[in-house]
Each structure stands twice: as structure tokens, then as C-alpha cells.
ZADO-1210 file (C-alpha; in nm, 4 decimals, padded with zeros to 6 digits):
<atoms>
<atom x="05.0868" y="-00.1954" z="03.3482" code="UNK" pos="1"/>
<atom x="04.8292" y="-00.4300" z="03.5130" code="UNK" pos="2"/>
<atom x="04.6291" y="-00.1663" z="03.6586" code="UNK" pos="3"/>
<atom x="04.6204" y="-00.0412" z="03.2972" code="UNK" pos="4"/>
<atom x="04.5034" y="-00.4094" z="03.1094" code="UNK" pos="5"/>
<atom x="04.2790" y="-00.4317" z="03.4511" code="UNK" pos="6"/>
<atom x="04.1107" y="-00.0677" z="03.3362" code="UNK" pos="7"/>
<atom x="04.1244" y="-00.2008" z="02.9800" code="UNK" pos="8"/>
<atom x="03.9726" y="-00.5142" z="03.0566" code="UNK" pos="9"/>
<atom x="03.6305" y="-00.3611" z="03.2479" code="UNK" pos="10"/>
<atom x="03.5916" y="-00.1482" z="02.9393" code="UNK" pos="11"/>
<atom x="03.5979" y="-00.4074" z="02.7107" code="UNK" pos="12"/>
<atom x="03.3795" y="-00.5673" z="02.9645" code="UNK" pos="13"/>
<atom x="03.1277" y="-00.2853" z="02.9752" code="UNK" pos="14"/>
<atom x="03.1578" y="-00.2059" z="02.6102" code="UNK" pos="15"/>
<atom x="03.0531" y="-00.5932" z="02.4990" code="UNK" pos="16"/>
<atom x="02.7609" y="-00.5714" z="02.7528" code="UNK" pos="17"/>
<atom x="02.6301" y="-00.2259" z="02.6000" code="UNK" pos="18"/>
<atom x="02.6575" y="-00.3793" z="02.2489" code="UNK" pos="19"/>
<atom x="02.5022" y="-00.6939" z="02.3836" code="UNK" pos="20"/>
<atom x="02.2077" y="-00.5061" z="02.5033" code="UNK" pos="21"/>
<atom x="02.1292" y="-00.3036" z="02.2125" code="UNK" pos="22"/>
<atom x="02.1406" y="-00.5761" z="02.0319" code="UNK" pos="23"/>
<atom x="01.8850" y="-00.7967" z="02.2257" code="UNK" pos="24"/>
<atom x="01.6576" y="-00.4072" z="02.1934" code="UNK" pos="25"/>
<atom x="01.7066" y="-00.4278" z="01.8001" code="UNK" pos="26"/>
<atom x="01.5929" y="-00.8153" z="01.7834" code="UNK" pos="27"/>
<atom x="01.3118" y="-00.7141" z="02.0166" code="UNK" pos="28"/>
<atom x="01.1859" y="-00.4154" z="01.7768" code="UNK" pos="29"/>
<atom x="01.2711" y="-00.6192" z="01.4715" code="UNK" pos="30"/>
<atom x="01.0150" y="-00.8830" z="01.6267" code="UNK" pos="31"/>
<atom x="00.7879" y="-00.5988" z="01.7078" code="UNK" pos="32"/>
<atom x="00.7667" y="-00.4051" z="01.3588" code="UNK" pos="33"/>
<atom x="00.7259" y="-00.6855" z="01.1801" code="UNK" pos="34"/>
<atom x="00.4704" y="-00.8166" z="01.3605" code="UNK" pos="35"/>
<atom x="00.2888" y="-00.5002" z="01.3386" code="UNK" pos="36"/>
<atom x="00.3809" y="-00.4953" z="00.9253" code="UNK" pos="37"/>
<atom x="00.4316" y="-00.8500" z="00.8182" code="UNK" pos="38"/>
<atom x="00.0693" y="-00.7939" z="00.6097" code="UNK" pos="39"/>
<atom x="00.2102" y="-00.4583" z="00.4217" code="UNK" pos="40"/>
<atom x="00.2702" y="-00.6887" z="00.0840" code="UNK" pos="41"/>
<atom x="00.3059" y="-01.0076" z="-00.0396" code="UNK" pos="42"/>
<atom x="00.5500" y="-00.9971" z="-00.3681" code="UNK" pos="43"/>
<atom x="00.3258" y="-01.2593" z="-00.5545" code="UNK" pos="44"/>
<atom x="00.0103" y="-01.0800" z="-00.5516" code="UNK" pos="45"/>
<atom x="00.1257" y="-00.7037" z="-00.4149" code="UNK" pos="46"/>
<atom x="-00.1693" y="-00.7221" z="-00.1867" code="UNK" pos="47"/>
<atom x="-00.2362" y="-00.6186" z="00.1520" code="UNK" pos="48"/>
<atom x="-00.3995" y="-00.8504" z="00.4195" code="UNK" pos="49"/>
<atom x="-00.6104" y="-00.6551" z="00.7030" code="UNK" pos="50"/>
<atom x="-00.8787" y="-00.7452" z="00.9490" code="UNK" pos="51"/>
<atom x="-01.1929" y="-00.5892" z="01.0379" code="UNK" pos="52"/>
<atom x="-01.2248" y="-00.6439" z="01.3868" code="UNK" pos="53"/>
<atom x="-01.6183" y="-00.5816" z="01.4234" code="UNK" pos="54"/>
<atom x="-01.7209" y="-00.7973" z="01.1670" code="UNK" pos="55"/>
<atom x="-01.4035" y="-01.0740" z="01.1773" code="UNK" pos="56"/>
<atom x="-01.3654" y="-01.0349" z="00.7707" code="UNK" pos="57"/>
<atom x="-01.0386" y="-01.0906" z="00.6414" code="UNK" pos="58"/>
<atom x="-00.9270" y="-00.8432" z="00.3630" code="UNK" pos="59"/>
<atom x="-00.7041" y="-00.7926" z="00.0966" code="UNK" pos="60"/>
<atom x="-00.6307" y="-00.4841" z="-00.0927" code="UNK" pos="61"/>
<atom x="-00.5331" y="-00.5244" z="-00.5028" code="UNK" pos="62"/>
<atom x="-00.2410" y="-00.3319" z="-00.6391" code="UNK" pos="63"/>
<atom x="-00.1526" y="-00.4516" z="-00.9437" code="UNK" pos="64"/>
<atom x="-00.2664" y="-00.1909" z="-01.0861" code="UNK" pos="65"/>
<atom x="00.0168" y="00.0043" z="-00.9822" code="UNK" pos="66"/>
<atom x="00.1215" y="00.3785" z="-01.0200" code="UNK" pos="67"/>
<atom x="-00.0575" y="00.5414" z="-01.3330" code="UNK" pos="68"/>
<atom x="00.1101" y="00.8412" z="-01.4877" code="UNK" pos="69"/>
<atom x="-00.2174" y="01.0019" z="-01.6512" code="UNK" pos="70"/>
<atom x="-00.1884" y="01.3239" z="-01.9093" code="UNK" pos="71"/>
<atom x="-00.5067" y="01.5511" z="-01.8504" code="UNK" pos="72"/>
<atom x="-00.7225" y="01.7462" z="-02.0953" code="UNK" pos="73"/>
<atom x="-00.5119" y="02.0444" z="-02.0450" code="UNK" pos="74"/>
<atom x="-00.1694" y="01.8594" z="-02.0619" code="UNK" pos="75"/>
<atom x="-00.0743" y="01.8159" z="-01.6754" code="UNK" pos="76"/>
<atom x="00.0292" y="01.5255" z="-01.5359" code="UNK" pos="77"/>
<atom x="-00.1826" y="01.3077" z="-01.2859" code="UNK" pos="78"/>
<atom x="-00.0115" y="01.0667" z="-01.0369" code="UNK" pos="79"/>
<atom x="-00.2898" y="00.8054" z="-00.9181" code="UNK" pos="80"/>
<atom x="-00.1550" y="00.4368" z="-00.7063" code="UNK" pos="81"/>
<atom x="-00.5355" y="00.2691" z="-00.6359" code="UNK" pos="82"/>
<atom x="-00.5819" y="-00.0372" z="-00.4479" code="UNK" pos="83"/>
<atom x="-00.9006" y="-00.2084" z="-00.3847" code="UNK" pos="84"/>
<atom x="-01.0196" y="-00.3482" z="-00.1107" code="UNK" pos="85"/>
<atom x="-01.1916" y="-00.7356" z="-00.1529" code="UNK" pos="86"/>
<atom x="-01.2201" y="-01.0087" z="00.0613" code="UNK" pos="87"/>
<atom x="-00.9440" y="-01.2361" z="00.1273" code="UNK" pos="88"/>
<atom x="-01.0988" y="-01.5675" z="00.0958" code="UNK" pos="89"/>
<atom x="-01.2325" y="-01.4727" z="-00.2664" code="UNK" pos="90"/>
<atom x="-00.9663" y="-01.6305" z="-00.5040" code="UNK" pos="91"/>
<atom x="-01.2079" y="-01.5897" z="-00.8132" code="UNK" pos="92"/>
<atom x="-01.2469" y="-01.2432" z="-00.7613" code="UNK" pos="93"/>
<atom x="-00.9136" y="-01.1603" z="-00.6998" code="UNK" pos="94"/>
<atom x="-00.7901" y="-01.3628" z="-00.9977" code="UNK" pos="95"/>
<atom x="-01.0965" y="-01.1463" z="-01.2148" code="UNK" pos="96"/>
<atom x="-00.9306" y="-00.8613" z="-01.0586" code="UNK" pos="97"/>
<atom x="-00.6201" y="-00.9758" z="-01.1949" code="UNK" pos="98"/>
<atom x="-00.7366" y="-01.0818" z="-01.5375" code="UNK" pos="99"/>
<atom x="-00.9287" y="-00.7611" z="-01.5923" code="UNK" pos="100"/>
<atom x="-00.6147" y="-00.4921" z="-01.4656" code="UNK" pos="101"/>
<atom x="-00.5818" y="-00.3888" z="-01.7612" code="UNK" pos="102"/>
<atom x="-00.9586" y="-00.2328" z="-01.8823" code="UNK" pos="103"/>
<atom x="-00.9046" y="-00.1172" z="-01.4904" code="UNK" pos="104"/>
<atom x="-00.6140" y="00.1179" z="-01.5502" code="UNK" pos="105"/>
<atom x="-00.7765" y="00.1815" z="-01.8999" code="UNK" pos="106"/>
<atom x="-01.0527" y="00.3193" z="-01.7668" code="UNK" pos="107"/>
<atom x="-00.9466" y="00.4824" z="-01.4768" code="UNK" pos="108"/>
<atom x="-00.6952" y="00.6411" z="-01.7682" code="UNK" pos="109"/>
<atom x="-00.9904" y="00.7538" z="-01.9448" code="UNK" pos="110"/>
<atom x="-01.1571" y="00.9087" z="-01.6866" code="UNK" pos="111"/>
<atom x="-00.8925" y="01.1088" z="-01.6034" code="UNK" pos="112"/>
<atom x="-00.8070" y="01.2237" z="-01.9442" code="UNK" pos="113"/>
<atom x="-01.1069" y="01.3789" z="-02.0572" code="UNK" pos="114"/>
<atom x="-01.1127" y="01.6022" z="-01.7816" code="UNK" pos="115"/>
<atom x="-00.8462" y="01.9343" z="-01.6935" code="UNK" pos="116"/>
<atom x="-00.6345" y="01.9433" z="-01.3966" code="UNK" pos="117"/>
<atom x="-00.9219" y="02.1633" z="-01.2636" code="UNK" pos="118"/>
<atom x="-01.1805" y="01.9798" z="-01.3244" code="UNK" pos="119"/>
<atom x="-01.0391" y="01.6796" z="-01.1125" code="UNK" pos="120"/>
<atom x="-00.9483" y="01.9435" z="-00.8176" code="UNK" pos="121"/>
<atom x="-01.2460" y="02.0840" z="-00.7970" code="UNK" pos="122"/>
<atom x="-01.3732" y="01.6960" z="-00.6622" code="UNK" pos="123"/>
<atom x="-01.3444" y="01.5943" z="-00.3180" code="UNK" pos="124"/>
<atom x="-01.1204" y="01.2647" z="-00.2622" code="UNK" pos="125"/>
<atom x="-01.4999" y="01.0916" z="-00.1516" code="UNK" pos="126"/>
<atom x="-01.6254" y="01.2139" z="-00.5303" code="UNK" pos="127"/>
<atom x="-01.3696" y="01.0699" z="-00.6826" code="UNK" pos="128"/>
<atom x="-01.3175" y="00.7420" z="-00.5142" code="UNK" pos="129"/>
<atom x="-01.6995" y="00.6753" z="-00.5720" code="UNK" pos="130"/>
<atom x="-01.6545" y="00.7496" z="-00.9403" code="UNK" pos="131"/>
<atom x="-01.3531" y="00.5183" z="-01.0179" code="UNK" pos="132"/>
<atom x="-01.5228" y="00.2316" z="-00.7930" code="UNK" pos="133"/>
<atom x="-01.8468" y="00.3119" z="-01.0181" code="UNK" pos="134"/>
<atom x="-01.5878" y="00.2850" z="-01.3265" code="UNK" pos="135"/>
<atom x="-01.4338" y="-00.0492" z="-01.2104" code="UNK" pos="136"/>
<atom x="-01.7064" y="-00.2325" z="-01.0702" code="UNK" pos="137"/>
<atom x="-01.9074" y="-00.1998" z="-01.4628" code="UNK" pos="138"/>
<atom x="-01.6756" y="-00.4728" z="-01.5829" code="UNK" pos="139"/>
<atom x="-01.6497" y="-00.6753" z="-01.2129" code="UNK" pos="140"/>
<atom x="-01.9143" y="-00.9896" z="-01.2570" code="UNK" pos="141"/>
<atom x="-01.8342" y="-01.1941" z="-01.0090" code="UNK" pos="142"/>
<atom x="-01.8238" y="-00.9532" z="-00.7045" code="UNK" pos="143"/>
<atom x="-01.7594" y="-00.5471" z="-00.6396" code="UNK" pos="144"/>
<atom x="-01.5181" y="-00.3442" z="-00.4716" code="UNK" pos="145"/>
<atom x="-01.6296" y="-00.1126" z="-00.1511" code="UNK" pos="146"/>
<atom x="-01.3223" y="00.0729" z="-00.0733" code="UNK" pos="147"/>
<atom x="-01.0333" y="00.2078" z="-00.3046" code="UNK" pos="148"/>
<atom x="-00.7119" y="00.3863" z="-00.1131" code="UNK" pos="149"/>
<atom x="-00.4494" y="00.5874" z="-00.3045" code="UNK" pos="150"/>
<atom x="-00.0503" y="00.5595" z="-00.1494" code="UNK" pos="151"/>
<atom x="-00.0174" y="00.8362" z="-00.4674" code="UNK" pos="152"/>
<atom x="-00.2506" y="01.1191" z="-00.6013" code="UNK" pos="153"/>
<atom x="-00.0797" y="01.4299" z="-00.6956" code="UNK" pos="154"/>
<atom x="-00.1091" y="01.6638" z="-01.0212" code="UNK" pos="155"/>
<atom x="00.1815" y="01.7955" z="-01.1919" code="UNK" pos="156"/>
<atom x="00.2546" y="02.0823" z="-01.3867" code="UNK" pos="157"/>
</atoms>
């Protein structure tokens, strides 16, 4: 019997230290990824912070515009998320940005409305990036936008 609570004892033993370990691993990654992802999004302003490391610019990217459900010409649906790039220390353009989100999605709504599902295929991502930055930055005064991203761009039947 104490050869058995000895035996029971060492795993117990072991069994605590292997927990103990992989628990110090998990606080290490936690640490790690969000280090690595604590500028994904800020709830306030659903931004993302990055920086340029050539040029030492601080950015942030605008998302309020959020996802877009967008019926084409020809009665398909188009799935657009943009975010636009501006700089970080610009709190007048970002709060234009936010005052003006609505003629934003309105006209990127437009623009894809008039056209058919083939029409918008037929442009490369490039095209049509430079055409909705054209679109936005008509009603921007204080500043522009360079770069637009899309988390979502699909067309669906």
C-alpha cells in the first residue's frame, strides 16, 4: 500500500509539473500574440494602428464603414469591407472620415450598383481600389486617402 501512494504520489508529482509547464508556454504565447496583434482594433474607433518602418509614420486604417451588402445592375450580390489607410496623428481627418461615412458607403454603393457582376470582374483589384479612393477622396477636404484594403470582396449569385 505505500509503494502504491509512493507511485501515486510521483505521478501526481509529474502530472502538476507537466500542467505547470504548459501553462508558463500558454502565458508565454499569450504575451507573444498579443504583442504581435494588440494594434488589430480598437472598439472605439474600429481602426487599425501600423508603422511604416522606412519612413517612421504612424498609421491608422478606418473601418467604420463596415461590411456593405451591395445589389448589382444585374441583381447579384456584392460583399465589399474597405478600410482606409490615414495617418494616425490626424484627429481632424479621421473625425471627417467619421462624419462623412455615410456619403462614403453611399457612394461606394453607387458605384457598384450601376454596374453588372461582370462588369466589376472584369477589373483588376488595383482598378478598383483606385476608383473607390478616386470616389472617396471627392468629398475628403481636409486630407486624402492612399491605400484602401478589403478583409471582404466576394460576388454572390
Amino acid at each position: 500500500m505505500d509503494r502504491f501512494l509512493h507511485i501515486l504520489k510521483r505521478i501526481v508529482l509529474v502530472l502538476g509539473f507537466f500542467v505547470l509547464v504548459l501553462m508558463v508556454l500558454a502565458f508565454f504565447y499569450k504575451i507573444k500574440s498579443t504583442s504581435l496583434g494588440e494594434s488589430q482594433s480598437s472598439v472605439e474607433t474600429n481602426s487599425v494602428e501600423s508603422t511604416d518602418l522606412t519612413t517612421e509614420k504612424s498609421y491608422k486604417l478606418f473601418g467604420d464603414i463596415g461590411l456593405l451588402r451591395i445589389q448589382t445592375q444585374d441583381g447579384k450580390t456584392l460583399i465589399i469591407e474597405p478600410y482606409f489607410e490615414y495617418s494616425a496623428h490626424d484627429s481632424a481627418f479621421q473625425e471627417e472620415l467619421v462624419k462623412k461615412k455615410v456619403d462614403i458607403r453611399a457612394r461606394i454603393t453607387a458605384f457598384f450598383a450601376i454596374r453588372t457582376s461582370q462588369q466589376i470582374g472584369e477589373l483588376e483589384d488595383a482598378q478598383l481600389k483606385t476608383l473607390i479612393l478616386e470616389l472617396v477622396n471627392e468629398i475628403l477636404t481636409l486630407s486624402h486617402i492612399e491605400k484602401m484594403y478589403c478583409d471582404k470582396y466576394m460576388i454572390m449569385d
